[in-house]
N, C-alpha and C positions, 0 to 999 in steps of 0.2 A: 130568574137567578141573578143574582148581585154580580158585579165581575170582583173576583175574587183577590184581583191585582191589587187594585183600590180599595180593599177591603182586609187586608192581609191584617192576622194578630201576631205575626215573626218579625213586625217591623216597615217603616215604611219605606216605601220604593223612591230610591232617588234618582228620580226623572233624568237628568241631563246627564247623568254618570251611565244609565242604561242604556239610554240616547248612545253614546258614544261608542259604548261597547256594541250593542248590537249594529250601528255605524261600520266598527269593525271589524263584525264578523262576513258583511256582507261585502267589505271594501277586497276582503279576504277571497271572497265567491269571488267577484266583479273581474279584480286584475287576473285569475287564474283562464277566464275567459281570455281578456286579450295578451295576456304574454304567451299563454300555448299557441296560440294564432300565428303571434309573429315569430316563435323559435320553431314552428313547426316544419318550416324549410331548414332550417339547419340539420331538424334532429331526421330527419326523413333521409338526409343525405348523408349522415354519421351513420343512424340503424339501415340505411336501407328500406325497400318495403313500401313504393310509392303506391303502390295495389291498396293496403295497407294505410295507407293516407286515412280517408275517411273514417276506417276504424276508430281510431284514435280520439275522435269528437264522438262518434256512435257511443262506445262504449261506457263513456263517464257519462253522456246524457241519457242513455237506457235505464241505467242506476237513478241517476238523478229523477227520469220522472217518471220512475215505477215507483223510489220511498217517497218521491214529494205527499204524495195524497195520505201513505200509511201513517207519515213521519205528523203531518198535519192534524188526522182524526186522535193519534196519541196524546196530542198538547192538548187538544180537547179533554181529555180523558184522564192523564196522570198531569197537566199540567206543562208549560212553554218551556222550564227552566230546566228539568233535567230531560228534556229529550233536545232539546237544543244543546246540551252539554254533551249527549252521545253524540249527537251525530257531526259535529265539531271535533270531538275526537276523533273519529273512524276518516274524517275527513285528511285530519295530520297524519295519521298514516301511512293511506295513502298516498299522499303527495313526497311522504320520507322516501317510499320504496319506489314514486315514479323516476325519484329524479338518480336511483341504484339502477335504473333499465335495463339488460345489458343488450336487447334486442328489441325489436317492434311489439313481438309477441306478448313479451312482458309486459308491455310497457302498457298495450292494449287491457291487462289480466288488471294490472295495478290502477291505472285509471278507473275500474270498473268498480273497485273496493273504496277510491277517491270519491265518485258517483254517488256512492252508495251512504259517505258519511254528508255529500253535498244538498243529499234532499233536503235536511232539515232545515239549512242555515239560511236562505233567503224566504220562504215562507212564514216560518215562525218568529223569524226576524223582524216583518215586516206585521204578522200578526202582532207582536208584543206592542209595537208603535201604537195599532188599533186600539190597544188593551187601555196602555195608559195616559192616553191622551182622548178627548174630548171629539163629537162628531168636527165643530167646527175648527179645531185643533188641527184634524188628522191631515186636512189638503194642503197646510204650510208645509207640516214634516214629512208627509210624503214625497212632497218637493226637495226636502233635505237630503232625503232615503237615496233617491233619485241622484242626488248629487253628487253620491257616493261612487256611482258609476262615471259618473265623468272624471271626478277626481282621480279613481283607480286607471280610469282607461287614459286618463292624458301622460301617468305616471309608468302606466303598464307596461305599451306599448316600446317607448322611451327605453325604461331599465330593462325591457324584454332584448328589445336590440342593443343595447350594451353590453348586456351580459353574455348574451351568442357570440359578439364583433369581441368582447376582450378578455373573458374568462369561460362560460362554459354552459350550453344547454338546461344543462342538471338544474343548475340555480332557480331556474323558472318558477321548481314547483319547491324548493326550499324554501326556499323567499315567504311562503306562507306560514311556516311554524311559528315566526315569533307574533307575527300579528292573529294567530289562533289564541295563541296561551293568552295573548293582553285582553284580548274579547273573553274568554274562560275567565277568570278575574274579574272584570267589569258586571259578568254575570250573576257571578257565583255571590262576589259579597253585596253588588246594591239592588238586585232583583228580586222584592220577597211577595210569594204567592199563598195562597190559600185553598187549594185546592178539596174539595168535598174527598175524602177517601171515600167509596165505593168499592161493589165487585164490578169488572168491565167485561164484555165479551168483546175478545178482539177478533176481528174479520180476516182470520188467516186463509181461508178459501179463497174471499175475494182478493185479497195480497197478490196468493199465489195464480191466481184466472189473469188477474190483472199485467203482472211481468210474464207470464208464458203467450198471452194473448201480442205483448209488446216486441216482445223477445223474436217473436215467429214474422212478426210485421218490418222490424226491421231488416231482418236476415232477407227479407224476398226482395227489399225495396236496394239493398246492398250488391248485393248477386245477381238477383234477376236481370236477363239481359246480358251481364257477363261474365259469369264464370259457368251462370246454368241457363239454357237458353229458357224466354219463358214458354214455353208448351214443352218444358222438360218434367220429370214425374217428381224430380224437389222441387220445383218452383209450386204445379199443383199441387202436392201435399201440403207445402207451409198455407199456401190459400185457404185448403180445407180444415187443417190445423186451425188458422187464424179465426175462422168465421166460428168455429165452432168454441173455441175460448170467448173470443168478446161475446159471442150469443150466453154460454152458461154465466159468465159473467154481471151480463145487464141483468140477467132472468133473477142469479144468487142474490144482485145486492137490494133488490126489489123486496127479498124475503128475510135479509139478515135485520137482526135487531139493534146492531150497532155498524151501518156499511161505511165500511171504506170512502163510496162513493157515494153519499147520499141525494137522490136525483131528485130529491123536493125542492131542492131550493133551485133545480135548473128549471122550474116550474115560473121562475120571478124573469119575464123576460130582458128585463134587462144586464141580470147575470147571463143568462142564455147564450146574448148575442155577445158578451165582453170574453167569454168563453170560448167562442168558436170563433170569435176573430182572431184571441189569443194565439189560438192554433196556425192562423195562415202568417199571423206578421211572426211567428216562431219560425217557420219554415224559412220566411222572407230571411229574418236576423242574424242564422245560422250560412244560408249561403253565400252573405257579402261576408260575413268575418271569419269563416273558414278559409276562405279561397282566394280571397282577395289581396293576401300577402303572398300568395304562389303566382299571382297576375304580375304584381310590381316588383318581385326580384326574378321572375323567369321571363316576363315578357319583355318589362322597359328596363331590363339589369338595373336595378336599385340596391342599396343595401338594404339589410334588415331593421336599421332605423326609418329609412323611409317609407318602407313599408308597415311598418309599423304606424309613423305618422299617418298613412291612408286611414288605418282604422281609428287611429285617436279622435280625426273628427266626426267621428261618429258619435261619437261618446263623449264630443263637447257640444254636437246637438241636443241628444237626449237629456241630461240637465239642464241645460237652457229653459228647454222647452217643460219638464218637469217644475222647475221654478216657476215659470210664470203662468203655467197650468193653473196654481192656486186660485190665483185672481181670476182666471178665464171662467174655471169651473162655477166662481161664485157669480160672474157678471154675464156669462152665457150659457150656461151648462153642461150636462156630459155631454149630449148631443151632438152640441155644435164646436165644442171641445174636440172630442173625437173628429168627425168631418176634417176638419182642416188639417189635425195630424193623417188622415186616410191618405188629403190631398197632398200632403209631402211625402208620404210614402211611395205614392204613382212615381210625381216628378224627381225626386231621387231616383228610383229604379231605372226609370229612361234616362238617365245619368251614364249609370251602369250597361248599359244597353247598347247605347252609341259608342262605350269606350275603349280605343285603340291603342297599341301598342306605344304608336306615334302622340298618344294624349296626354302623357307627363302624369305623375304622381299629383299634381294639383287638382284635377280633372278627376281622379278616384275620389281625392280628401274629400271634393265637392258632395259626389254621389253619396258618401260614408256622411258628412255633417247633414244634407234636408235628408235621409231615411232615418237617421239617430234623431233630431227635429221632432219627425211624426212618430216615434216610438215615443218619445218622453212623454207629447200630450194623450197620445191613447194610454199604455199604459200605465200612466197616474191617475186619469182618470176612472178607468175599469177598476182600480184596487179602490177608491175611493167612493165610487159607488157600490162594489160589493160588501165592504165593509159597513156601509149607512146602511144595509137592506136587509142585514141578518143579526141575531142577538151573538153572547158572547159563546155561547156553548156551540154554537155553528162558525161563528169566525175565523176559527183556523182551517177547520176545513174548507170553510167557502174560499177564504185565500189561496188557500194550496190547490184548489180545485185548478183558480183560474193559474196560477203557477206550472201549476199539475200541465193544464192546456197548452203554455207557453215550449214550457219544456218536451209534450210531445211533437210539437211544432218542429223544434231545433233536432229532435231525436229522426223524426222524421224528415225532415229538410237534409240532417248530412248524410242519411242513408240514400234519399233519394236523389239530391243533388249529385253525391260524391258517386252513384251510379252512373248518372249521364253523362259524367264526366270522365270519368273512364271506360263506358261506352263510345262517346263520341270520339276520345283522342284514338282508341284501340280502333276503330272503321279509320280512323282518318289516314292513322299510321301504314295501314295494310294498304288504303286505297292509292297510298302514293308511294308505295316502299322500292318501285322502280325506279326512281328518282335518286335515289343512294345507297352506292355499293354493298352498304351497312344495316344488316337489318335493327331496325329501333322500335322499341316496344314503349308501353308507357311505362314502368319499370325507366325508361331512357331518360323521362322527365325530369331525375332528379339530379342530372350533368346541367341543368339550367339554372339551379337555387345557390350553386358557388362559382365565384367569378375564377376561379382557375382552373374549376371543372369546363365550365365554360367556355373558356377558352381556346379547350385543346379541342374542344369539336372542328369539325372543318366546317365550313361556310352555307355548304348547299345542309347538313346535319343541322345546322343551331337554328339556319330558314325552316326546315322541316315540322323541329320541335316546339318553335315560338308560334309559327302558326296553327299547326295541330292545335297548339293549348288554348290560343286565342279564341280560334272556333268555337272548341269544347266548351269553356266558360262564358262565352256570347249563350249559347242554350241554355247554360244554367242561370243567365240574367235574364234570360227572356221568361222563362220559369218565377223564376222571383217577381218582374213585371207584371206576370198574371194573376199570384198570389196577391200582389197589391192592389190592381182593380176588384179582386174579388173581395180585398178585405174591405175596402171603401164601400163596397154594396152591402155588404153586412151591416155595417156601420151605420145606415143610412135606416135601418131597421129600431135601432136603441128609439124606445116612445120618448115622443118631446117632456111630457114630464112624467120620473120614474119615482117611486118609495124612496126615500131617504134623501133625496133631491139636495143640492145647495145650490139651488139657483129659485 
């Protein structure tokens, strides 16, 4: 089958106007990442709910990569343009009623409907680029794609901490409606497709196997440990729940005629391996830029611009290195492409690992710019290989697959991270609680994210909390450290030369 982009009788597609707008639909994704990151101490300290914490990332990622795959096989099916149009909507709305919150709870509810409009937009997004541009085309603009995230995060982080330090939380997720509507436009009038009408059968079983299987996965990975111990009879049901979803699961989509998750193409190893590393540097992604602006305003009292700053260079790595990927790709290949992002991904994390309270905000930036580094050249390279290995009528799904991967990554990393992390401060807190008069719960963590709150603690108090925390997040870097040696061994797996090759 012809790609039906290029082939359109509605009109022809104007490339650099699409460019632009799908640019900024995804600029739209990218900054919602890191401004909720960095106003996340503020709003945690306004609602309340540091328990709660982790929720907040959980929940819009749960959404996000149960429709990534759904949202994927439909562009397949009815076509890029009007399911990228829903889910761009569903996404403005949520983001209207995050930023209405009036408590965590909500806020967690509203995120999740945010989530849920969020599958579409960087997947199909980044499919459309596949669509209309050429194989040897695709590793400049991927690089450009790429860009988008630096761009948004240099910018993000930035107007994230302005708008906490001088006007107000809420903005965070307003901030996105008008750069929604100008992407909605850029779609609507220069994107024109040709889509085969058909009947489709859509895989509402697997949909539904697939978020109950997710849904159960992250509740144990959230709790288990601390609120239900694990050898309690909820933690072993969600296990038994869990196993028995993903099993009907794998078994249904083996038998459906149009699956969700079609496992032929994880048959091409070198999709295989872009896939399941997707999955560990997801986890990796999620635990430095969740947590890492509660490091540098509770541990080294920073404001929320600088911490903000920490995560920026993260995300003035990853464009770098996505830019210059292009050239890598063509004069060494995925390969070896990949490897040396593996190998910045290590030595970032031991960044992370050695850093102390006494380490300065400089000393994060570091760790956040070579893990952002080795993200950009893995994956620009894994979407750039996926894309050369499969036709167009698998494209979006194979995209969203490995999307799909990344995202259960991040869905899995803040459940599990944000577990350890209130595991450990919760032991830490009780182990030392004879130390001050005052009993302090992690609930107490969030008298550290404002300097007046701050403040009024007394001495042996603020010692107590900074260090609990430090601890706590040392485990979840060491966590992260391990996902990055494992992701490097994976990596070392991609054959020296794969189908679709540009080397």
């Amino acid at each position: 089958m012809e790609n039906p982009i290029s082939n359109s009788k509605r009109g022809k597609t104007n490339r650099p106007l699409v460019l632009a707008a799908v640019m900024l639909a995804m600029f739209m994704g990218a900054i919602e990442a890191t401004i909720v990151s960095t106003a996340m101490p503020a709003i945690v300290s306004d609602l309340g709910g540091f328990t709660l914490y982790s929720w907040v990332f959980s929940a819009y990622l749960l959404m996000n990569a149960v429709t990534v795959l759904i949202y994927g096989k439909l562009s397949d099916l009815f076509g890029r343009k009007p399911i990228l149009f829903i889910g761009i909507t569903i996404f403005l709305i949520g983001s209207i009623l995050c930023g209405f919150a009036p408590s965590m709870e909500a806020l967690i509810i509203f995120r999740l409907i945010q989530g849920f409009g969020a599958g579409a937009v960087t997947p199909i997004a980044t499919t459309i680029v596949g669509d209309i541009y050429t194989a040897e085309e695709r590793a400049k603009v991927q690089g450009y794609l790429a860009s988008v995230w630096g761009i948004s995060a240099v910018t993000g982080p930035a107007v994230g901490g302005l708008l906490v330090q001088y006007v107000s939380w809420n903005y965070v997720f307003w901030i996105n409606i008008p750069l929604g509507i100008l992407s909605l436009i850029g779609i609507g009038f220069y994107l024109h497709e040709n889509v085969e009408k058909k009947k489709h059968e859509i895989d509402y079983i697997g949909a539904f196997l697939l978020t109950a299987a997710i849904s159960s996965l992250m509740f144990l990975l959230v709790e288990g440990g601390g609120r239900w111990s694990w050898d309690s009879w909820q933690v072993i049901g969600l296990i038994v729940f869990f196993l028995i979803t993903i099993s009907l699961f794998v078994y249904h989509e083996g038998r459906a005629k149009e699956p969700v998750m079609p496992f032929n193409i994880w048959k091409e190893r070198s999709i295989f391996v872009a896939n399941v590393t997707s999955l560990t540097t997801g986890i990796m992604l999620i635990g430095i830029s969740s947590f890492l602006p509660t490091f540098v305003q509770g541990v080294m009292e920073q404001t929320p611009i600088v911490a903000g700053f920490t995560l920026t260079a993260m995300s003035i790595g990853w464009p770098i290195a996505s830019t210059i990927s292009g050239k890598m790709l063509i004069s060494l290949g995925y390969r070896m492409t990949s490897l040396i992002g593996g190998v910045a991904l290590i030595i970032g994390s031991f960044v992370f690992v050695t850093m102390s309270g006494s380490s300065g905000p400089l000393w994060a930036a570091l760790g956040s710019f070579i893990v952002g580094f080795g993200m950009g050249l893995t994956s620009t390279a894994f979407i750039v290989s996926i894309q050369a290995t499969v036709s167009w009528q698998q494209r979006g799904i194979a995209t969203a697959a490995n999307m799909f991967m990344r995202n259960l990554g991040n869905t899995i990393g803040a459940a599990l991270l944000g577990g350890i992390l209130n595991n450990r401060l919760a032991n830490y807190l009780s182990g030392n609680a004879d130390t001050t008069g005052e009993k302090l719960t992690v609930d107490s963590t969030t008298l550290l994210l404002k300097e007046e709150e701050r403040s009024n603690l007394s001495q042996s108090d603020l010692e107590l909390l900074q260090e609990g925390l430090t601890q706590s997040l040392h485990w979840v870097y060491y966590v992260v450290l391990t996902f990055a040696i494992v992701s490097l061994i994976l990596i070392s797996f991609i054959p020296k030369t794969n189908k679709g090759s540009v080397s």
